[in-house]
N, C-alpha and C positions, 0 to 999 in steps of 0.2 A: 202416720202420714209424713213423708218427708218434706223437706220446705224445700223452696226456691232459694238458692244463693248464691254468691259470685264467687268466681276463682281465679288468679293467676296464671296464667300457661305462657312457657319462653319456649317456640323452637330456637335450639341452641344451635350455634357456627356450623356445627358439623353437618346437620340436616338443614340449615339455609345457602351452605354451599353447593351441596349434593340434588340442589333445587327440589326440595320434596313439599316446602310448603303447604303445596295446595291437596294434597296424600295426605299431610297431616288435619289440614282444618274438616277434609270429608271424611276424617274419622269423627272426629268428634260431632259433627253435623249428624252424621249415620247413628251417632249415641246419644241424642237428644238436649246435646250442647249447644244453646244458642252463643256464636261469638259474637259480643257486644262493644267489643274495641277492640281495634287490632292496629299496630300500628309496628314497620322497621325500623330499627336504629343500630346504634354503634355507641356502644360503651367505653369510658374510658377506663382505664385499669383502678383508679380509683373511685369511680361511682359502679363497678364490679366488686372490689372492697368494700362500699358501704350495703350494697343490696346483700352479700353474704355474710356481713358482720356476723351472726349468729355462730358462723361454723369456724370465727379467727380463731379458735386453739385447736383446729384440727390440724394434723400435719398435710392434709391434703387443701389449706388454705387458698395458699398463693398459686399451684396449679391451677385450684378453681376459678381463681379471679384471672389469672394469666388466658384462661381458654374461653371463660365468658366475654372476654374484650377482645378478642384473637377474630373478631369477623361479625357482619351484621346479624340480628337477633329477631326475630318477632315475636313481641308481646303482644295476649291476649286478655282480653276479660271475658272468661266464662263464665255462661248463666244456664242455672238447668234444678232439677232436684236434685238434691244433696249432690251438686256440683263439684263437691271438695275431694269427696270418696270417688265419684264417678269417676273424676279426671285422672286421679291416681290410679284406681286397676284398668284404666283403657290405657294409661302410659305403661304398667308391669314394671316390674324390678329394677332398682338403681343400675343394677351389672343385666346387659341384655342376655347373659348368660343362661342367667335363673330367672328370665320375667319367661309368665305362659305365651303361647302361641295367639299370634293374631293382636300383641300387644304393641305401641308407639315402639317401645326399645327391642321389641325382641323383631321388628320387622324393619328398623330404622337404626338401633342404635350398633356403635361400630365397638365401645369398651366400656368399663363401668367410666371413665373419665369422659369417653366422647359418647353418651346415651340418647343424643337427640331432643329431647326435653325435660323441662324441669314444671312441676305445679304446686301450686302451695300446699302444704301438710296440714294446715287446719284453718278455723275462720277468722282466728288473731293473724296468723300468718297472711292467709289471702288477703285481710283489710290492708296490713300494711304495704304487701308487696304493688297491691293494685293500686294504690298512692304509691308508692314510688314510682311507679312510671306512667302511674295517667293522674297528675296533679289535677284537680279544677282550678 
């Protein structure tokens, strides 16, 4: 039996420009995601630096923090069964390339750089990410 638990979800600039939103959240609604905070904002290029800290020795660094601050963002907290897997195959592949059909990226995202969402990879990851941007 799977559990209940929370996850992270950011539609990113590219899909909050493109106004899809509200496409994005009645996906996950449609997969048994309840959103339990949601809130827009705007990053600054340095509190985009500290939310990706993890991936600073990649060479794809400072793009990523350049284009996560590059425009407003909505963060969510997902709740659902094993919410963490869910969220991930309903978003599909980093490169909308190679995610399957009917997936967030393969229906939203524009490159593997601009993919329309990001979710946390595991339940250490989603505690932290869901405290960085919904502090009590």
């Amino acid at each position: 039996m799977s559990e209940v638990e929370q996850t992270l979800s950011i539609i990113k600039p590219d899909a909050v420009e493109r106004n899809l939103v509200e496409q994005i959240k009645e996906i996950f609604i449609r997969n048994n995601l309840i959103i339990k905070n949601t809130k827009k904002i705007i990053l600054s290029k340095d509190e985009a630096a500290e939310f990706y800290k993890v991936h600073q020795s990649k060479p794809f660094y400072d793009r990523l923090c350049s284009y996560l601050s590059s425009g407003p963002i909505v963060v969510m907290i997902l709740e659902g069964k094993s919410a963490i897997l869910e969220n991930r195959r309903i978003m599909g592949a980093t490169d909308p390339k190679n995610a399957e059909p009917n997936t967030i990226r393969k229906l939203y995202g524009l490159s593997i750089d601009k993919n329309s969402v990001h979710g946390s990879d595991s339940v250490d990851n989603a505690k932290k990410e869901i405290n960085f941007f919904f502090k009590n």
